[in-house]
N, C-alpha and C positions, 0 to 999 in steps of 0.2 A: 341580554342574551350572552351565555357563556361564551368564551371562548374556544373553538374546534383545535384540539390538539392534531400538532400535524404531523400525517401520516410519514411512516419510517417506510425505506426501502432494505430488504436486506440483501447483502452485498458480499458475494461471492469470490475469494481470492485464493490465488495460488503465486507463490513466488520460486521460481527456480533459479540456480544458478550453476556457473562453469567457473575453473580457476577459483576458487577459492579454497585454500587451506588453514581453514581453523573450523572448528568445533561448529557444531548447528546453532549449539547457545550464543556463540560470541558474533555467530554472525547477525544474529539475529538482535541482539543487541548494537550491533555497528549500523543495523538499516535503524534503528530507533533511533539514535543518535544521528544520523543525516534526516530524520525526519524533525529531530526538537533543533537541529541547527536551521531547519529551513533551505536547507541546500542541497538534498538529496544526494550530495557527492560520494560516490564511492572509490575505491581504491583500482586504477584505471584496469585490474587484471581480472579484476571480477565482473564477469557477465554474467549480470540478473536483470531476469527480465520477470515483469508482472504481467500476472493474466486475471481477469477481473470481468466481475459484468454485476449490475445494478437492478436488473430484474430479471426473475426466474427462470424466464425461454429467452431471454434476451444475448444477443450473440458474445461468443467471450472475445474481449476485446487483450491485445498485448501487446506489449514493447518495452522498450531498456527502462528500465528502474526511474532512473532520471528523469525522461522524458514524460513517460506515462506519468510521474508523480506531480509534474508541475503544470501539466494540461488539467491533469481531473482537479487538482486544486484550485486553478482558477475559473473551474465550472461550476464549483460545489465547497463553498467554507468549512464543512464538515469533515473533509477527507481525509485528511493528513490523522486527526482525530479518531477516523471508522478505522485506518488503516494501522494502528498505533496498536489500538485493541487490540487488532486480529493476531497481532504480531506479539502482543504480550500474550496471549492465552496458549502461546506457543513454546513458552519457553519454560 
């Protein structure tokens, strides 16, 4: 019996920020780059916070960039990955 391909959830994000001065592109490329470092760190003047949710009616969930990124990633292997995307097709 074949194998059942497993279902994908699509995943709803918004990323806002305060303090920061440079370009939408650079920034955006600065969160891709704390995401391929694995560290999430960003520059301590910028407040960005993510808003996000995983199923459709499902409540949006939010908080500081940092945090949110290393909670959903060790709930879910794929994240750092879905969130990568989102964040390239932005730019």
């Amino acid at each position: 019996m074949p194998r059942r391909k497993e279902k994908t959830r699509r995943l709803w994000l918004n990323v806002t920020q305060k303090g920061v001065k440079v370009t939408r592109r650079e920034f955006i490329k600065r969160l891709l780059r704390s995401i391929d470092d694995g560290t999430y760190q960003l520059p301590p003047e910028w407040k960005v916070t993510l808003h996000w949710r995983n199923t459709k009616h499902g409540k949006m969930k939010r908080g500081p960039w940092e945090q949110e990124m290393r909670d959903s990633r060790q709930s879910s292997p794929g994240w750092d990955y879905a969130v990568a995307t989102y964040l390239r097709r932005k730019l």
